[in-house]
Residue frames relative to the residue before (quaternion, step in Angstrom):
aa qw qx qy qz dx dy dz
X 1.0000 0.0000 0.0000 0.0000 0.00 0.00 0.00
X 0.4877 -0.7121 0.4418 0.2447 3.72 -1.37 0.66
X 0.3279 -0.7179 0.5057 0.3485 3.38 -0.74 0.07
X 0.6452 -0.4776 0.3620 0.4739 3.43 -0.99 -0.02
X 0.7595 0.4509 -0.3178 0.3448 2.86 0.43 -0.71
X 0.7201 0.4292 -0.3555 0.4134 3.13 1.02 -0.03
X 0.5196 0.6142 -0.4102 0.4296 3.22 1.20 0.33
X 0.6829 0.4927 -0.2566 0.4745 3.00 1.28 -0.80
X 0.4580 0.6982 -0.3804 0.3976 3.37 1.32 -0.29
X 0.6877 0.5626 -0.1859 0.4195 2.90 1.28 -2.31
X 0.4461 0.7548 -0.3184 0.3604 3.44 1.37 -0.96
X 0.7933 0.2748 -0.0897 0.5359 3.46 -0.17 -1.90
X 0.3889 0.5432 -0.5489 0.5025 4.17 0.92 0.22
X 0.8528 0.2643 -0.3368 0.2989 3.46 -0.02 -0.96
X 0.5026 0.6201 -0.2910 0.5275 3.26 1.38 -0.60
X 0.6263 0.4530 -0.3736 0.5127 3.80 0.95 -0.34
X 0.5569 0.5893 -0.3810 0.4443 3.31 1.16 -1.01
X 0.7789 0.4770 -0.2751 0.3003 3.43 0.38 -1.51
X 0.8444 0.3272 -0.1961 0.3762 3.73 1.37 -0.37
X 0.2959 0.6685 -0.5333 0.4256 2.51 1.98 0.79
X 0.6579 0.6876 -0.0551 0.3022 3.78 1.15 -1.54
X 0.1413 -0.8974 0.4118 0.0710 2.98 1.26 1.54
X 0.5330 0.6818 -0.3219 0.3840 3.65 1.67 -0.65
X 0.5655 0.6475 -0.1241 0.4954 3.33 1.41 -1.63
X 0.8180 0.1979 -0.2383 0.4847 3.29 0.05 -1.21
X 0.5572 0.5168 -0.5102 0.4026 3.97 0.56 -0.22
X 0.5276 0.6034 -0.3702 0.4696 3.65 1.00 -0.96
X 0.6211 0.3323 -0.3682 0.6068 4.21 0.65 -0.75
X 0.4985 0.5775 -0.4513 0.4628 4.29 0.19 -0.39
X 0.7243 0.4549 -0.1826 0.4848 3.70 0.75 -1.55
X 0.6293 0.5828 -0.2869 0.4266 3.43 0.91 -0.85
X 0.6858 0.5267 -0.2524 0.4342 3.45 0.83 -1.45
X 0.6789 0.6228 -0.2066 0.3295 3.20 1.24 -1.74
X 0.6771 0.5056 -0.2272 0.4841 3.55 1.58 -1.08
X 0.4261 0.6449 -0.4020 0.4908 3.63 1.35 -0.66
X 0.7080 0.6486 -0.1171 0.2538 3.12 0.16 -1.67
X 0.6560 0.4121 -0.1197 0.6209 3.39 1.36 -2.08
X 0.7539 0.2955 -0.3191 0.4924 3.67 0.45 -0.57
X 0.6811 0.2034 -0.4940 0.5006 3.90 0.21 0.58
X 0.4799 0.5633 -0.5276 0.4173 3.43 0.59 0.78
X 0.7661 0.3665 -0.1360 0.5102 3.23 1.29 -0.77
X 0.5824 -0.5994 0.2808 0.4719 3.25 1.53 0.82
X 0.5258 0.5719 -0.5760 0.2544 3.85 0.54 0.24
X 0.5370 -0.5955 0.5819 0.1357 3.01 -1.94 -0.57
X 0.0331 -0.8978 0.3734 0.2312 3.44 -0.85 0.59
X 0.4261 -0.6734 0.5927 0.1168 3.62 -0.99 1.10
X 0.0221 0.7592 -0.6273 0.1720 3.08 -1.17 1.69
X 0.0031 -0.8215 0.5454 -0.1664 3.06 -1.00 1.51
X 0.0239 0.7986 -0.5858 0.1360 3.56 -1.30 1.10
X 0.1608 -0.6551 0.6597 0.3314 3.73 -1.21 -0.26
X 0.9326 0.1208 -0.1090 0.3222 3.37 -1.21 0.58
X 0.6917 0.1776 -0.0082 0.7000 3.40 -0.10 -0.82
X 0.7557 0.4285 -0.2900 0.4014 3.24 -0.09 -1.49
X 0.6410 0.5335 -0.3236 0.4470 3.88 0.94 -0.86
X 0.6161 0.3616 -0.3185 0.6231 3.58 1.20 -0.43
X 0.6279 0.3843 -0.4876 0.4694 3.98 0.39 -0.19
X 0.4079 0.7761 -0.2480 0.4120 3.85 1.23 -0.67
X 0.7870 0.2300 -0.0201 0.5721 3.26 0.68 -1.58
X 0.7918 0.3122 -0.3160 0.4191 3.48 0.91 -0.10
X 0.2047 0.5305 -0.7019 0.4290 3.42 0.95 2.07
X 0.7145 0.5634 -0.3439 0.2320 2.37 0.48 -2.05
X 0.9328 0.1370 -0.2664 0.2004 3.23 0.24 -0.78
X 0.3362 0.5693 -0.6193 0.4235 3.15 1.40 0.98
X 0.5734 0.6077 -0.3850 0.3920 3.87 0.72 -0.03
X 0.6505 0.3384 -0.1806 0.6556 3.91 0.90 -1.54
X 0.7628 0.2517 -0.4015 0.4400 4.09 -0.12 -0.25
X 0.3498 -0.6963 0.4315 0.4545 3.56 0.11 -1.39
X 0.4504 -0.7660 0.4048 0.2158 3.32 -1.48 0.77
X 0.7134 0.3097 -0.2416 0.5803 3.60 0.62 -0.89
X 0.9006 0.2560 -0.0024 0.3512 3.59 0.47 -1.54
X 0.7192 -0.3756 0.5277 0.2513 3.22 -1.22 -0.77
X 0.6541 0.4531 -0.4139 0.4422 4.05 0.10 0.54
X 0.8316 -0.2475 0.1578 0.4715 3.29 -2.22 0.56
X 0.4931 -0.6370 0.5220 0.2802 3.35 -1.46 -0.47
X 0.3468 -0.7687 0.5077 0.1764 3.51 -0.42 0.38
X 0.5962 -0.5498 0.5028 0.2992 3.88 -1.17 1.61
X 0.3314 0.6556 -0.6358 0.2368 4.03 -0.44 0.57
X 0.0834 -0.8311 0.5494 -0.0233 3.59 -1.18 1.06
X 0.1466 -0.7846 0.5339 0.2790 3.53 -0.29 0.81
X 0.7035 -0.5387 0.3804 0.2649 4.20 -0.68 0.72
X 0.4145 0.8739 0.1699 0.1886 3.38 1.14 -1.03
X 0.8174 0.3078 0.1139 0.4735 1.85 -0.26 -2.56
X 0.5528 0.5400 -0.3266 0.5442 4.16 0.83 -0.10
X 0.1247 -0.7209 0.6697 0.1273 4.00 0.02 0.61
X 0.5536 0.6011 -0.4327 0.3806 3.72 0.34 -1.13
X 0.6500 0.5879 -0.2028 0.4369 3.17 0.53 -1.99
X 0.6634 0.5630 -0.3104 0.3829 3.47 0.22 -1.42
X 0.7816 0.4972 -0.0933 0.3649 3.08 0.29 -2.31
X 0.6904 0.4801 -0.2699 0.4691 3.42 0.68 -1.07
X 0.6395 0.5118 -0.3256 0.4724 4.04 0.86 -1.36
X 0.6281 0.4379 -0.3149 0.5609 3.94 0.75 -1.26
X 0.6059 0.5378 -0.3224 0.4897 4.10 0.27 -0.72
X 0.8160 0.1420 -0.0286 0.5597 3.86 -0.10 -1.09
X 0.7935 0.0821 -0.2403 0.5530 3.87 0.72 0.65
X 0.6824 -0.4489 0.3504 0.4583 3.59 -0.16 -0.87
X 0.6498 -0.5031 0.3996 0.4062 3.57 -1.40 0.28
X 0.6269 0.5846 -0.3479 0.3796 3.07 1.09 -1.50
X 0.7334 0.2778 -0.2826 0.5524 4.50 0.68 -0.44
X 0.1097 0.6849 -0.6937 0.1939 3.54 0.06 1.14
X 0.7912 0.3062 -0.1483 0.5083 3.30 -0.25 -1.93
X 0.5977 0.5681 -0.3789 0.4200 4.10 0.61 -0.77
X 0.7695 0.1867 -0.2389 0.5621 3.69 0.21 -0.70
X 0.3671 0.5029 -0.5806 0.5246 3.85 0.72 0.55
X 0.7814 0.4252 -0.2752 0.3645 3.27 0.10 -1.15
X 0.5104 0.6106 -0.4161 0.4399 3.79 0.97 -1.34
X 0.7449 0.4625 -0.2659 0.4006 4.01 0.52 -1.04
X 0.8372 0.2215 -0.0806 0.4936 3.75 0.86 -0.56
X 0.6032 0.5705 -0.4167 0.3703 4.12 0.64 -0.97
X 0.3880 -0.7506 0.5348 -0.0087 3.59 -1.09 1.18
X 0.3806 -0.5849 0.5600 0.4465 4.04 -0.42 0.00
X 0.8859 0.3043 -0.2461 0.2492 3.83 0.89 0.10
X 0.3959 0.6377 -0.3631 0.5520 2.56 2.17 1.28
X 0.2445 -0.8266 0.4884 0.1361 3.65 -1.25 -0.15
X 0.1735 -0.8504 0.4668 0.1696 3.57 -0.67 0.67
X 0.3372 -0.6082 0.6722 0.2540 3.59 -0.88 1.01
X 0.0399 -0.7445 0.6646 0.0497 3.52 -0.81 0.89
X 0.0020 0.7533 -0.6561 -0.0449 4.04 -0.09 0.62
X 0.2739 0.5922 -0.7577 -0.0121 3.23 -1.79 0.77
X 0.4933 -0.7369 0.2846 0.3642 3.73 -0.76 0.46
X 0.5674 0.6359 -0.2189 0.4751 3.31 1.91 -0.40
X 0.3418 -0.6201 0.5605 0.4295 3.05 1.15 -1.51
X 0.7442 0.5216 -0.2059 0.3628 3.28 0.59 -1.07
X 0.3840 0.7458 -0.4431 0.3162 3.76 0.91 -0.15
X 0.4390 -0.7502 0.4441 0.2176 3.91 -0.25 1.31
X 0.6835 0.5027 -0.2900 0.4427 3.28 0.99 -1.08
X 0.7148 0.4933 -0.1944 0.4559 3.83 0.76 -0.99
X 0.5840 0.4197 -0.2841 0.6341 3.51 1.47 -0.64
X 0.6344 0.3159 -0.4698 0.5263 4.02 0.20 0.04
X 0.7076 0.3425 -0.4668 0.4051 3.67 0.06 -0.64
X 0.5040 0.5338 -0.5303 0.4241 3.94 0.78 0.00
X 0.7423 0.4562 -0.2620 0.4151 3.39 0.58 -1.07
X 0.5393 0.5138 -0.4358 0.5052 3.42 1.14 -0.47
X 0.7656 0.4342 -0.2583 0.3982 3.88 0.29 -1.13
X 0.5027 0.5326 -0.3903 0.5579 3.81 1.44 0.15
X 0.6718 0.5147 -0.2469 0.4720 3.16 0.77 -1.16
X 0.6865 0.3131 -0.2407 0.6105 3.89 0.87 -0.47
X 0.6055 -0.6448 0.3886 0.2580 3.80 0.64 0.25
X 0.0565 0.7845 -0.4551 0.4175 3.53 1.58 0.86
X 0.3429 -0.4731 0.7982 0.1464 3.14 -1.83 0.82
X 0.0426 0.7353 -0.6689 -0.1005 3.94 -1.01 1.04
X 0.1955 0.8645 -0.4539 -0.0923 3.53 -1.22 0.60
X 0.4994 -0.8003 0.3214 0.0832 3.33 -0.58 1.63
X 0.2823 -0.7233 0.6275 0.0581 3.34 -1.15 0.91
X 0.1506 0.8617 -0.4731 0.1046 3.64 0.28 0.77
X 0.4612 -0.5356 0.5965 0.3803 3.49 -1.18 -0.04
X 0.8705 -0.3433 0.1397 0.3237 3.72 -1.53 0.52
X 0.5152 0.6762 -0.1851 0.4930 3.57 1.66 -1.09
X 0.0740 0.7213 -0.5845 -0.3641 3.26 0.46 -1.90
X 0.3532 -0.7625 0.5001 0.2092 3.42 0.83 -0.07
X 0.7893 -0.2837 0.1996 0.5066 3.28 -1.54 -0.37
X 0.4325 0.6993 -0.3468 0.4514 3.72 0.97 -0.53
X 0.6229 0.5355 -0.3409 0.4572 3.86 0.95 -1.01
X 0.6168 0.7223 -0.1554 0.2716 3.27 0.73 -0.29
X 0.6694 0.1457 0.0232 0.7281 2.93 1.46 -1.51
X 0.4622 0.5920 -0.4896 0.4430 3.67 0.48 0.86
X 0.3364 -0.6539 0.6702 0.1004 3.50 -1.08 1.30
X 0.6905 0.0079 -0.0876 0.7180 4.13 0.88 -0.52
X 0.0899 -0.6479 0.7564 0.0010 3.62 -1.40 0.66
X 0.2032 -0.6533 0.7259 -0.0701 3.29 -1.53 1.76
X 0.2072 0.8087 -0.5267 0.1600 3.49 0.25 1.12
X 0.5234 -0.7104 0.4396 0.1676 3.64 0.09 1.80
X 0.4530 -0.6031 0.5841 0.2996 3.56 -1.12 0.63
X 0.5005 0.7278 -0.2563 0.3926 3.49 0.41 0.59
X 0.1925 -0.7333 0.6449 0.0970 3.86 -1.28 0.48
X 0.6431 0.6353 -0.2068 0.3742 3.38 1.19 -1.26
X 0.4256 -0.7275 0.5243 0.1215 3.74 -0.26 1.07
X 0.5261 0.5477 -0.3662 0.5377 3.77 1.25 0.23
X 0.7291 0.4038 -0.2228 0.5057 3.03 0.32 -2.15
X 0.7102 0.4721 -0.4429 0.2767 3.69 0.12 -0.65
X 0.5598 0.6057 -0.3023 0.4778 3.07 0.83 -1.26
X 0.5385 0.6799 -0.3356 0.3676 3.86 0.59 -0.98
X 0.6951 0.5510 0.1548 0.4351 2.34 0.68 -2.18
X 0.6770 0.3029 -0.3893 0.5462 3.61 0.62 -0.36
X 0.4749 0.7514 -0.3605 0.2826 3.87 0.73 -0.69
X 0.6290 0.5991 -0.2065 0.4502 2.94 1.16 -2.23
X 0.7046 0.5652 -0.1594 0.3983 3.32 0.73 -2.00
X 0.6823 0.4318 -0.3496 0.4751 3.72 1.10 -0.88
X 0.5984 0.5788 -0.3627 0.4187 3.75 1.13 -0.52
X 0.5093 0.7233 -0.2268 0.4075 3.11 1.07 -1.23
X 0.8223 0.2610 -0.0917 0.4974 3.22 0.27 -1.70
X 0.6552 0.4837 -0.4199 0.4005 3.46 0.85 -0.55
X 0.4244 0.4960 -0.5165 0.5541 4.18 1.18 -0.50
X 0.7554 0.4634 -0.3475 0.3063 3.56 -0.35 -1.00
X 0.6185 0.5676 -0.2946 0.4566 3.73 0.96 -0.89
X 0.7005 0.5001 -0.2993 0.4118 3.23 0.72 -1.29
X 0.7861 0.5055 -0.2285 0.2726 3.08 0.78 -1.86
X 0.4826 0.7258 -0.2819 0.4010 3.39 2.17 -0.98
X 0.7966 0.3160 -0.0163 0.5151 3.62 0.92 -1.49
X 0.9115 0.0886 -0.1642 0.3665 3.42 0.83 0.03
X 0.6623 0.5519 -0.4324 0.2643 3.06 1.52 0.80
X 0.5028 -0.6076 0.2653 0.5547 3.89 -0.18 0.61
């Protein structure tokens, strides 16, 4: 068994990794920058995950729709999800695997974007709702663990953590969701 302290050790490794990675951290710069172009252009953003990731999912969104550092309007941001009906009824009368996909098929724009997070990449459900949001002309961008998995694929920007570990990433994707969400705000609504 680890100690804390070495987890936490293992922690600030990956987090060294990530700012050593001049590739890595421009790749969160690109992320912010696309947010930005599509609620400039009146889109919206769509955010999807399983587990963890469904709870890292919902906590853009709403550092996006409420606000994070400041004060100002709210930004269109949607965790997938967040509809149980939806959920229950799509997994029930088709499969789990087209939740967040036929959610999307009903609403995603060519001038919205979907944060698609899985830590593997490989999650069926998160890889169709990419393909669904290509397929409608979406900006898709991925939160992945080191691999990017199957997820690498359908991603227009891929955030794929220096990492295997399903902690560190997850860690790691948080940072990145602050990160990008200071930058959104600060991009569109500060003077």
């Amino acid at each position: 068994m680890r100690s804390i302290e070495e987890i936490l050790t293992e922690t600030i490794a990956v987090k060294t990794r990530i700012i050593d990675d001049r590739r890595l951290l421009a790749v969160g710069d690109e992320i912010a920058a696309a947010m930005v172009r599509s609620y400039r252009a009146g889109g919206r953003s769509y955010f999807c995950g399983n587990g963890g990731s469904a709870a890292d999912a919902q906590h853009f969104a709403a550092e996006l729709s409420g606000h994070f550092i400041f004060d100002r309007p709210p930004l269109a941001a949607e965790a997938l999800h967040g509809n149980a009906s939806h959920m229950t009824a799509v997994a029930n009368d088709y499969d789990y695997e087209s939740v967040f996909a036929r959610a999307l098929e009903g609403s995603i724009r060519p001038e919205d974007v979907l944060v698609a997070i899985s830590t593997s990449g490989n999650s069926e459900s998160i890889v169709r709702a990419a393909q669904t949001a290509h397929a409608k002309g979406a900006t898709v961008i991925a939160f992945t663990g080191e691999s990017g998995g199957a997820l690498r694929e359908h991603a227009d920007i891929l955030l794929n953590v220096p990492s295997s570990d399903t902690g560190r990433i997850q860690e790691s994707h948080i940072v990145f969701i602050h990160a990008i969400s200071e930058r959104v705000e600060h991009d569109l609504f500060a003077a």
